[in-house]
PDB file of N, CA, C and O in Angstrom:
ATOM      1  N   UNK A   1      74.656 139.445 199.135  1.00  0.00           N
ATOM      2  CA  UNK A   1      73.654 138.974 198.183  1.00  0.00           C
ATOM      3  C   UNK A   1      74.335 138.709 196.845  1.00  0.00           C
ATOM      4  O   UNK A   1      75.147 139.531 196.422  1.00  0.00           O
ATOM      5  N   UNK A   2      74.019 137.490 196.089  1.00  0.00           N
ATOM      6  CA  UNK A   2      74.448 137.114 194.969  1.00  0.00           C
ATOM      7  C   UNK A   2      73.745 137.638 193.690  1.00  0.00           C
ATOM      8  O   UNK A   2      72.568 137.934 193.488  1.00  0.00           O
ATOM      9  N   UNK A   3      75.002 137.662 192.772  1.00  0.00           N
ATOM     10  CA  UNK A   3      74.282 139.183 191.831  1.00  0.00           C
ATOM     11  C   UNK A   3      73.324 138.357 190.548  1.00  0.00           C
ATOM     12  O   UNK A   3      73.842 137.314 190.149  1.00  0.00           O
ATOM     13  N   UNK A   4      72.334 138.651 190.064  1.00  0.00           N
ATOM     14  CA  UNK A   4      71.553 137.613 189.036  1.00  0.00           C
ATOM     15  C   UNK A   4      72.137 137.443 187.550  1.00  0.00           C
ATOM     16  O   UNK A   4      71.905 138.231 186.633  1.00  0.00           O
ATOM     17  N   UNK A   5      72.879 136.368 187.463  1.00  0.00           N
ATOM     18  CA  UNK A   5      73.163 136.123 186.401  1.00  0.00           C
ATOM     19  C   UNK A   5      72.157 136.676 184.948  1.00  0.00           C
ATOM     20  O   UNK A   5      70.936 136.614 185.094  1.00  0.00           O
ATOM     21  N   UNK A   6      72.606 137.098 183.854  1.00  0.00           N
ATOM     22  CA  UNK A   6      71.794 137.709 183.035  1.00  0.00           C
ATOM     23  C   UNK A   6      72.976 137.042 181.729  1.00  0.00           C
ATOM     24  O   UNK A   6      74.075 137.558 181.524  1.00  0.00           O
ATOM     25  N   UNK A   7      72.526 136.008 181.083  1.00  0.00           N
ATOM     26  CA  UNK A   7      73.119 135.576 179.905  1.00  0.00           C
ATOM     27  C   UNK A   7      73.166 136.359 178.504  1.00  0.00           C
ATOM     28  O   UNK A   7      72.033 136.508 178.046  1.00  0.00           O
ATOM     29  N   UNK A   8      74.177 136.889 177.719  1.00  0.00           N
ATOM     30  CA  UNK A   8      73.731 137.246 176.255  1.00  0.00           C
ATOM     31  C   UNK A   8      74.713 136.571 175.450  1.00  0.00           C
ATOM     32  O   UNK A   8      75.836 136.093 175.614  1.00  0.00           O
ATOM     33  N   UNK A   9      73.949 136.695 174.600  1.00  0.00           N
ATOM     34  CA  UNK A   9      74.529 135.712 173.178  1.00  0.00           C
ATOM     35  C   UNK A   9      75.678 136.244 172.538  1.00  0.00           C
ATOM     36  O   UNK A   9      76.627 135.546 172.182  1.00  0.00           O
ATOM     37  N   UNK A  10      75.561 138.200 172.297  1.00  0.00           N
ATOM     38  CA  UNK A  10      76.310 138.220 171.517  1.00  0.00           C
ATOM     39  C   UNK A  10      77.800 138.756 172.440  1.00  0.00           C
ATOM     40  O   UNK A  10      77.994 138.795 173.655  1.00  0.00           O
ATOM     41  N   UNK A  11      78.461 139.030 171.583  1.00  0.00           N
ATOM     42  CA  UNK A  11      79.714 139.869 172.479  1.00  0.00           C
ATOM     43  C   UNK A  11      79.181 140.859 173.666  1.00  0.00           C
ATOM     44  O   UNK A  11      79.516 140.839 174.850  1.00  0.00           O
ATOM     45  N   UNK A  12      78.185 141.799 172.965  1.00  0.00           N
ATOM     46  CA  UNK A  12      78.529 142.763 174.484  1.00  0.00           C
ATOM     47  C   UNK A  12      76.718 143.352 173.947  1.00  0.00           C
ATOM     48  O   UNK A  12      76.418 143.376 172.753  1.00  0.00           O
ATOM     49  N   UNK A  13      75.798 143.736 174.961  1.00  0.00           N
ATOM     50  CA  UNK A  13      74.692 144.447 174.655  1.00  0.00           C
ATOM     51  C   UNK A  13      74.615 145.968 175.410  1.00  0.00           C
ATOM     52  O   UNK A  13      75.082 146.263 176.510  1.00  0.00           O
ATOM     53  N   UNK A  14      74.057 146.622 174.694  1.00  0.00           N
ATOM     54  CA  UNK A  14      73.590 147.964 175.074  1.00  0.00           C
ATOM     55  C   UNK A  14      72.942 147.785 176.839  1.00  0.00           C
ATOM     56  O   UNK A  14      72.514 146.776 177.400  1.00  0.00           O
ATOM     57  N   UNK A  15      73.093 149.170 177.343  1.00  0.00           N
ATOM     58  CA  UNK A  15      72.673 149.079 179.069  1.00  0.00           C
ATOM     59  C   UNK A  15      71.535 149.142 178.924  1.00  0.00           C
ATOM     60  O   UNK A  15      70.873 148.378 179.627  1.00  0.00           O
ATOM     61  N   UNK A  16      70.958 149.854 178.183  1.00  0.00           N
ATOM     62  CA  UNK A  16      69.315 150.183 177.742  1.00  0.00           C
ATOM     63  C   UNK A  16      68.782 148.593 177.897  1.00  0.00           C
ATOM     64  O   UNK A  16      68.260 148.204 178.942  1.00  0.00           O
ATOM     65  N   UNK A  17      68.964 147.786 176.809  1.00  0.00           N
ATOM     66  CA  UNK A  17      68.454 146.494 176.464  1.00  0.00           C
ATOM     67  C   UNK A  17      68.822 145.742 177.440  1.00  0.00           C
ATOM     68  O   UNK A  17      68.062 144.845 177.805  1.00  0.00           O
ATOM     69  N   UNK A  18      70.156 145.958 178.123  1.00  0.00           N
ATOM     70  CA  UNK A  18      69.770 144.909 179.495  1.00  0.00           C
ATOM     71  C   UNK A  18      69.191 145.109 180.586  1.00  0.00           C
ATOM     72  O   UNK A  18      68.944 144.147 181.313  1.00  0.00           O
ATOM     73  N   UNK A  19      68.880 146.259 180.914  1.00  0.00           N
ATOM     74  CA  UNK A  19      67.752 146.739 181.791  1.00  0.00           C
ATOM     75  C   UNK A  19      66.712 146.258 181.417  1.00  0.00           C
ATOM     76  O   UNK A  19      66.261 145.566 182.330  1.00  0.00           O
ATOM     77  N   UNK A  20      65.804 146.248 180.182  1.00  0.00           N
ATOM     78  CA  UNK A  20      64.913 145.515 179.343  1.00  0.00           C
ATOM     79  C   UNK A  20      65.087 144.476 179.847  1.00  0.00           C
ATOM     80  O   UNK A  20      64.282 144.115 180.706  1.00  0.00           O
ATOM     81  N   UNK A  21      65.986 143.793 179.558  1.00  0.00           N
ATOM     82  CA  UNK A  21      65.979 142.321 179.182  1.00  0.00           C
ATOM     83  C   UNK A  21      66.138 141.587 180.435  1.00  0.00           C
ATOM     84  O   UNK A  21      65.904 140.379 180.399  1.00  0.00           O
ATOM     85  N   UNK A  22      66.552 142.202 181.700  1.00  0.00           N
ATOM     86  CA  UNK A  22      66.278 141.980 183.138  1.00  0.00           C
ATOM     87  C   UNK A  22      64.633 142.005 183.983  1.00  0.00           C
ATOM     88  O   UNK A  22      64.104 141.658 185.040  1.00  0.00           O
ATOM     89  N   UNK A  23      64.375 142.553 182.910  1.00  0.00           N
ATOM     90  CA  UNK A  23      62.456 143.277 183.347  1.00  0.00           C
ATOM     91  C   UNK A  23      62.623 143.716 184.688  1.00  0.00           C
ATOM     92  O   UNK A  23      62.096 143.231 185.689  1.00  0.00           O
ATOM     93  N   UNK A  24      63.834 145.206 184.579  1.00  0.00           N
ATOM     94  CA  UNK A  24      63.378 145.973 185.700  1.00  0.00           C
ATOM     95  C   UNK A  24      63.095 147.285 185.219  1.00  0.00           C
ATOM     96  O   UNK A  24      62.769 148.223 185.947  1.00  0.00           O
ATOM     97  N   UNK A  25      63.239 147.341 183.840  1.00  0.00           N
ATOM     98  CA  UNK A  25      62.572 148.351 183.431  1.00  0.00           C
ATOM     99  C   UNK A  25      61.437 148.003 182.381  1.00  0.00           C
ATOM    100  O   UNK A  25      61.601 147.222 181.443  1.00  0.00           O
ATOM    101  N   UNK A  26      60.340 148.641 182.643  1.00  0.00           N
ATOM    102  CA  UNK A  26      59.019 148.457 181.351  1.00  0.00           C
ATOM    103  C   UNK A  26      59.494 148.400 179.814  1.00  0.00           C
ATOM    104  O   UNK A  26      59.186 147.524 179.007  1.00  0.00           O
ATOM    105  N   UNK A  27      60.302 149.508 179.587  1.00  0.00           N
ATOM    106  CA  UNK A  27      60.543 149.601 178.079  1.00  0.00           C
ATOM    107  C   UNK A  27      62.062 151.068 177.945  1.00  0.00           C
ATOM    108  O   UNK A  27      62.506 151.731 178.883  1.00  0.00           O
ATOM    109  N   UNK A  28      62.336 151.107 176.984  1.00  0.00           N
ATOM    110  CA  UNK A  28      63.632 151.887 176.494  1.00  0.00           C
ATOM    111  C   UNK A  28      63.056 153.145 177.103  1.00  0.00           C
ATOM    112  O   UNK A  28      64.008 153.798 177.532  1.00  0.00           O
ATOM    113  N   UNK A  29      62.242 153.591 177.264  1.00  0.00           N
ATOM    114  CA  UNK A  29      61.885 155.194 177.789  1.00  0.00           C
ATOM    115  C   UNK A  29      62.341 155.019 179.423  1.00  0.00           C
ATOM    116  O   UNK A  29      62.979 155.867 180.047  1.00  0.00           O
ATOM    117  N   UNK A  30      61.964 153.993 179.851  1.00  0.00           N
ATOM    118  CA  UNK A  30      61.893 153.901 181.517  1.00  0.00           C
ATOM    119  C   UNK A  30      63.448 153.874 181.796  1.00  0.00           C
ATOM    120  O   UNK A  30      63.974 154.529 182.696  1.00  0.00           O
ATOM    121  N   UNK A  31      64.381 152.731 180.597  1.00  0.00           N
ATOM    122  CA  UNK A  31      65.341 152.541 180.582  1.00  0.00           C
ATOM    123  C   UNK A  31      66.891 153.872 180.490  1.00  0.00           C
ATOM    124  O   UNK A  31      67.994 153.993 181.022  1.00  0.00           O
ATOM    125  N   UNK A  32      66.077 154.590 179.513  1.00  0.00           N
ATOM    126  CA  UNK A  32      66.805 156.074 179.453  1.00  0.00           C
ATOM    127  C   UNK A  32      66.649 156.675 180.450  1.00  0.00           C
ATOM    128  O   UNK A  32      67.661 157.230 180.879  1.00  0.00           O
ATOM    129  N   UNK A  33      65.424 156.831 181.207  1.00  0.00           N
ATOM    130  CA  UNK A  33      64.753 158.106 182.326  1.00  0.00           C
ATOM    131  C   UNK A  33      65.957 157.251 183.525  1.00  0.00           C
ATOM    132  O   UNK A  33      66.751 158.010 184.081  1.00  0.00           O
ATOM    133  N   UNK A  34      66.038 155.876 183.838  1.00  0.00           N
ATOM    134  CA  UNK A  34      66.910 155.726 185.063  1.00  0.00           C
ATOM    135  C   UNK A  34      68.189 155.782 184.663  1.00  0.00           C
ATOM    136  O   UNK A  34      69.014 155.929 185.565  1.00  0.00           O
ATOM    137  N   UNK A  35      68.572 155.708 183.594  1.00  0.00           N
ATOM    138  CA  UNK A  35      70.024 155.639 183.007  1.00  0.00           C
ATOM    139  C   UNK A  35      70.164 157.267 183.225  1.00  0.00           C
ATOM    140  O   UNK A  35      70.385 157.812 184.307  1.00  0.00           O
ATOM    141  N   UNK A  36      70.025 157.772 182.243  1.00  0.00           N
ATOM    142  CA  UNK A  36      70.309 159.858 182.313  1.00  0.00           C
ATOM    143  C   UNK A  36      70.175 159.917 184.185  1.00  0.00           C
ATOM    144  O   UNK A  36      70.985 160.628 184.780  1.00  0.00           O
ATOM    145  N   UNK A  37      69.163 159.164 184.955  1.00  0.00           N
ATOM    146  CA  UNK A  37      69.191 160.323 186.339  1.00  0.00           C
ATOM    147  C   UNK A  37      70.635 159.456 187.065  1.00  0.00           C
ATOM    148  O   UNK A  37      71.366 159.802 187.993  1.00  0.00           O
ATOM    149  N   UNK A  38      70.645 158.708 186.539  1.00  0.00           N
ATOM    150  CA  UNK A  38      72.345 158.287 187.341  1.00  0.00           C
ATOM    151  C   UNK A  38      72.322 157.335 188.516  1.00  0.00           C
ATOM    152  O   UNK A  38      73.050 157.154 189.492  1.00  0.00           O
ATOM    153  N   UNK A  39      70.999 156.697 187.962  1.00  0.00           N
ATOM    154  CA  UNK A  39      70.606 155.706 188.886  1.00  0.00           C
ATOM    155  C   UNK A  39      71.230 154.425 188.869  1.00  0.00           C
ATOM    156  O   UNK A  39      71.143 153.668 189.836  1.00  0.00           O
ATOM    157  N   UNK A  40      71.890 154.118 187.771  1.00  0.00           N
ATOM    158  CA  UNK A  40      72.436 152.831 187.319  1.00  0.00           C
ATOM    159  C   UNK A  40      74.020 152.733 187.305  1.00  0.00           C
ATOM    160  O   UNK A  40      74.493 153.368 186.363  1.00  0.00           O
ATOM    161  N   UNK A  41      74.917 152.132 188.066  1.00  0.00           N
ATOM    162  CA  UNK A  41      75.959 151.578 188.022  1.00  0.00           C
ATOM    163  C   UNK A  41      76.529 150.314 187.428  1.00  0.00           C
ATOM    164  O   UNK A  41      76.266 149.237 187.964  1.00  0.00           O
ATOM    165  N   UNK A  42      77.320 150.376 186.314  1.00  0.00           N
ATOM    166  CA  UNK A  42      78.211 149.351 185.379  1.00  0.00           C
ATOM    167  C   UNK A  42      79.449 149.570 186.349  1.00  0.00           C
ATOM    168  O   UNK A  42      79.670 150.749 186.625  1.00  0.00           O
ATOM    169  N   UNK A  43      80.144 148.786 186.812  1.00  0.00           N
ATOM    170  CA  UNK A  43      80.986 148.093 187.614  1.00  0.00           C
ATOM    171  C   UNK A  43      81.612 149.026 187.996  1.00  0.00           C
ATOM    172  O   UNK A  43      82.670 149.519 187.606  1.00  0.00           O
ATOM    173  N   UNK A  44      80.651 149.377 189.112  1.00  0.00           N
ATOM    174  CA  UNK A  44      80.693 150.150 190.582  1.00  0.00           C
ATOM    175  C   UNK A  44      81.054 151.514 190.647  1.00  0.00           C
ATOM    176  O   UNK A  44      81.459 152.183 191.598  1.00  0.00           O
ATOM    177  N   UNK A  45      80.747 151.929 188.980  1.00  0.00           N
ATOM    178  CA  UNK A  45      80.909 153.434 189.086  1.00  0.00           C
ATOM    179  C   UNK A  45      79.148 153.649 188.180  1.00  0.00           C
ATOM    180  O   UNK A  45      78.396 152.968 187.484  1.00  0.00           O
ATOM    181  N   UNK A  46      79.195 154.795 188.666  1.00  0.00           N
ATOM    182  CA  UNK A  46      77.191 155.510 187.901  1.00  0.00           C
ATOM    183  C   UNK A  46      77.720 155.463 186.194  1.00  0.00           C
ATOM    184  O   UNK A  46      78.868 155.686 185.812  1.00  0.00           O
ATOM    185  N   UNK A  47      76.723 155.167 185.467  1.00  0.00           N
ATOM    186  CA  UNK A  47      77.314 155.026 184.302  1.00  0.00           C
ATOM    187  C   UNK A  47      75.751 155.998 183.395  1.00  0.00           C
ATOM    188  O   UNK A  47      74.614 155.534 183.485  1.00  0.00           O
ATOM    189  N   UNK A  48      76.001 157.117 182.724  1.00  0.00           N
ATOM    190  CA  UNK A  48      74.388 157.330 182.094  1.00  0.00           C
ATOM    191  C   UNK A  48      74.385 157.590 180.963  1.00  0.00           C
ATOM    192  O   UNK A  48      73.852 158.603 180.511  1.00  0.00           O
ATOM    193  N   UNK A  49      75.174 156.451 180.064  1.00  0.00           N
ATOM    194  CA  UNK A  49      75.149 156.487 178.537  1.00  0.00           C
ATOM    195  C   UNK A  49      74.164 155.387 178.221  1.00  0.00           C
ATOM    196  O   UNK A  49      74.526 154.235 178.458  1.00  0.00           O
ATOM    197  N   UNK A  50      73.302 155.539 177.858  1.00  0.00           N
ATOM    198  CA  UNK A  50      72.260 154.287 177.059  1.00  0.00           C
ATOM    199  C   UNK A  50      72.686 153.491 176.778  1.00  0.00           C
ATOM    200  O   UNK A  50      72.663 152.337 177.206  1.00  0.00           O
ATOM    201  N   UNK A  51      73.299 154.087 175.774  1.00  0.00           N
ATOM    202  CA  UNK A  51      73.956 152.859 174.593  1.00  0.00           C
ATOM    203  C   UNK A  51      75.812 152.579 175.128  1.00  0.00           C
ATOM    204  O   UNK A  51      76.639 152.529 174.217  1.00  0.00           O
ATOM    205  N   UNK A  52      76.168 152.462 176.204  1.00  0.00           N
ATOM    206  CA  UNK A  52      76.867 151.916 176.748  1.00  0.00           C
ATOM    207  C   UNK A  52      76.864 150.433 176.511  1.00  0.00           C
ATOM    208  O   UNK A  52      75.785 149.892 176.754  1.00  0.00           O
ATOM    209  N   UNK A  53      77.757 149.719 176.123  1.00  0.00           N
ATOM    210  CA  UNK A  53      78.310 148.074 175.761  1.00  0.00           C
ATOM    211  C   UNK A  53      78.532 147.538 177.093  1.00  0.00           C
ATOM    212  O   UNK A  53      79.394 148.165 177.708  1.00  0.00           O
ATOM    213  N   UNK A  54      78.058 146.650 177.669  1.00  0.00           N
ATOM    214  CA  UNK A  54      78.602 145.739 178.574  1.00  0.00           C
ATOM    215  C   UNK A  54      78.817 144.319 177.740  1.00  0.00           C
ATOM    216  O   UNK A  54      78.414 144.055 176.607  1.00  0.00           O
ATOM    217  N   UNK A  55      79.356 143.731 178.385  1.00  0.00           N
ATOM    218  CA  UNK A  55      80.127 142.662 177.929  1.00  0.00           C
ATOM    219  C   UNK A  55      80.071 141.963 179.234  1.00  0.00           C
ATOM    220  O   UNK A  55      79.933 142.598 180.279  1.00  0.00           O
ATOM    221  N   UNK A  56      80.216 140.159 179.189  1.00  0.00           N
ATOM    222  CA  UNK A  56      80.459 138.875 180.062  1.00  0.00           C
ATOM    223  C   UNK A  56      81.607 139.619 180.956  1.00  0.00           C
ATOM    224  O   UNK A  56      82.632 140.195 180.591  1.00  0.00           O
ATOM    225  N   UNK A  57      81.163 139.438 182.025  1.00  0.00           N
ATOM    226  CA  UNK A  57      82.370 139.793 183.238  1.00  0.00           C
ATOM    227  C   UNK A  57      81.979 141.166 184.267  1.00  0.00           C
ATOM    228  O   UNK A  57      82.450 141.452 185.368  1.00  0.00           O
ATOM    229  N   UNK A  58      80.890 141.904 183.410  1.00  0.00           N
ATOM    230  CA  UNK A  58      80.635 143.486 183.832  1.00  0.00           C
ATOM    231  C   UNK A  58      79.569 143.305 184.976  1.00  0.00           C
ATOM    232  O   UNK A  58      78.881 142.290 185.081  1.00  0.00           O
ATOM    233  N   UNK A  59      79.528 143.945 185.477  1.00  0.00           N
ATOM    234  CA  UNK A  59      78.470 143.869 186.767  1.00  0.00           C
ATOM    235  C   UNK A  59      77.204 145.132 185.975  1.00  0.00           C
ATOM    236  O   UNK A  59      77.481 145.936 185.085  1.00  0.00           O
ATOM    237  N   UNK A  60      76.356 145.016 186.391  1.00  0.00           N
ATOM    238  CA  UNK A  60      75.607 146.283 186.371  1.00  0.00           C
ATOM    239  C   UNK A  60      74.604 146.093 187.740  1.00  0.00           C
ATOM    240  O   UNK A  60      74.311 145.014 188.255  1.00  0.00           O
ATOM    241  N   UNK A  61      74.110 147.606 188.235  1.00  0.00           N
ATOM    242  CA  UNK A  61      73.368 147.818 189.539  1.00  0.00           C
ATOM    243  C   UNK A  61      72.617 148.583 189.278  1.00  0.00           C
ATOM    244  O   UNK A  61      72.929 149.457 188.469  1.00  0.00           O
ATOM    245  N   UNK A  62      71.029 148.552 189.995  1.00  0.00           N
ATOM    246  CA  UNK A  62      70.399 149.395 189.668  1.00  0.00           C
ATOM    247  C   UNK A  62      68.894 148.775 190.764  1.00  0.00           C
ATOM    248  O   UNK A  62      68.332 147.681 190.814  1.00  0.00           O
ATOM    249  N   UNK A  63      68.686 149.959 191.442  1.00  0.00           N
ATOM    250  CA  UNK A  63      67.706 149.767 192.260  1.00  0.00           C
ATOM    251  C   UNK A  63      67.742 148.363 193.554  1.00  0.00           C
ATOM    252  O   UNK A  63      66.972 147.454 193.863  1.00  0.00           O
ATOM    253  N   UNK A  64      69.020 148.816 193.992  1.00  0.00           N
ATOM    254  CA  UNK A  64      69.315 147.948 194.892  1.00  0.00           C
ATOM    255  C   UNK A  64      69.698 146.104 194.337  1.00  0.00           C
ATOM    256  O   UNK A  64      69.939 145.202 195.138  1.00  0.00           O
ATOM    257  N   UNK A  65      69.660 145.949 192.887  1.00  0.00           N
ATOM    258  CA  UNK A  65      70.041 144.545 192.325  1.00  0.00           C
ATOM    259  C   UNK A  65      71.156 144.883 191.288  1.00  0.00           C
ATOM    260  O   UNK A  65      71.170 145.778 190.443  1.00  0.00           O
ATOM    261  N   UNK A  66      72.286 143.726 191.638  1.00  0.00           N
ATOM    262  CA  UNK A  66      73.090 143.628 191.317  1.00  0.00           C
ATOM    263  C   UNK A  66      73.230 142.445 190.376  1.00  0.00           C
ATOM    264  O   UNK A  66      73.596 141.311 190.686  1.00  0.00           O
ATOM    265  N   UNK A  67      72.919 142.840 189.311  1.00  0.00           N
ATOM    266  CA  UNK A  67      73.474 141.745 187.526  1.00  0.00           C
ATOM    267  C   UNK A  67      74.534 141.430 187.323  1.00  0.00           C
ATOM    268  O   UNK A  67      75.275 142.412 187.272  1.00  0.00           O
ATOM    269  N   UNK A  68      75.149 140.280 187.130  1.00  0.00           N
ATOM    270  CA  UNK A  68      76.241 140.023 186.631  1.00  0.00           C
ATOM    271  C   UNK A  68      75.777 139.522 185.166  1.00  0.00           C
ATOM    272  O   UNK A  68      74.763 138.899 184.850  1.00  0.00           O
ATOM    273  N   UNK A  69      76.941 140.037 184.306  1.00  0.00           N
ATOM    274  CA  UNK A  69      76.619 139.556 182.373  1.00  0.00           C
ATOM    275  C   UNK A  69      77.488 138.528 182.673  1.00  0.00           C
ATOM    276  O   UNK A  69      78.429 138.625 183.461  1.00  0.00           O
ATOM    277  N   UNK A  70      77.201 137.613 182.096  1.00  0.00           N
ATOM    278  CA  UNK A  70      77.863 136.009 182.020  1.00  0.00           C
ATOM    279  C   UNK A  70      77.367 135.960 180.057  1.00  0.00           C
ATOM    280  O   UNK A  70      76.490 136.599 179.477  1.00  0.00           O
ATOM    281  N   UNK A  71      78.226 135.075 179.584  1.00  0.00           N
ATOM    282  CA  UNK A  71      78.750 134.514 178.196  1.00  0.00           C
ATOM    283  C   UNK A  71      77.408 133.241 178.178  1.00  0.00           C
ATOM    284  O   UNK A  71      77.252 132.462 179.118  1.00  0.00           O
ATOM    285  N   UNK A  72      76.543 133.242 176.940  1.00  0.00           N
ATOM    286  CA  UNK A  72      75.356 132.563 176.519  1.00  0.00           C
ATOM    287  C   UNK A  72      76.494 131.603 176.830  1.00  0.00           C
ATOM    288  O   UNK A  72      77.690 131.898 176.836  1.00  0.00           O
ATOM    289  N   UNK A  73      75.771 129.998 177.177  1.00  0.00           N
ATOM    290  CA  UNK A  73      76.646 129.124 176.910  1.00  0.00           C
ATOM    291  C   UNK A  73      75.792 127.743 176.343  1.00  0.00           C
ATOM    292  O   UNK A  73      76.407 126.732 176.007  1.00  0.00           O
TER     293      UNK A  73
END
């Protein structure tokens, strides 16, 4: 399965806000509660810092979907 492109503008966004900004989470509370239980993988290891930076190139996973961050273009 091909992973869903997720565009950002700036250099690199918080894991919190791209969970948001994917709408697989409701809001920053839902976003923390799956981040802290270790539900979410940044390129292919569990990652449960919120405010973790991804950047164009990073994968993130979470609930069986796989994001790729790609560069606004």
């Amino acid at each position: 399965m091909n992973p869903i492109e997720i565009p950002i503008s700036g250099e690199s966004i918080r894991l919190g806000q791209l969970l948001k900004f994917a709408s697989v989470v409701e809001d920053g509370a839902d976003a923390r509660a799956v981040i802290e239980a270790g539900e979410v993988e940044v390129n292919g290891e569990v990652d449960t810092r919120r405010g973790r930076q991804v950047r164009a190139g990073d994968t993130v996973t979470y609930a069986g979907e796989t994001f790729s961050v790609v560069a606004e273009s």
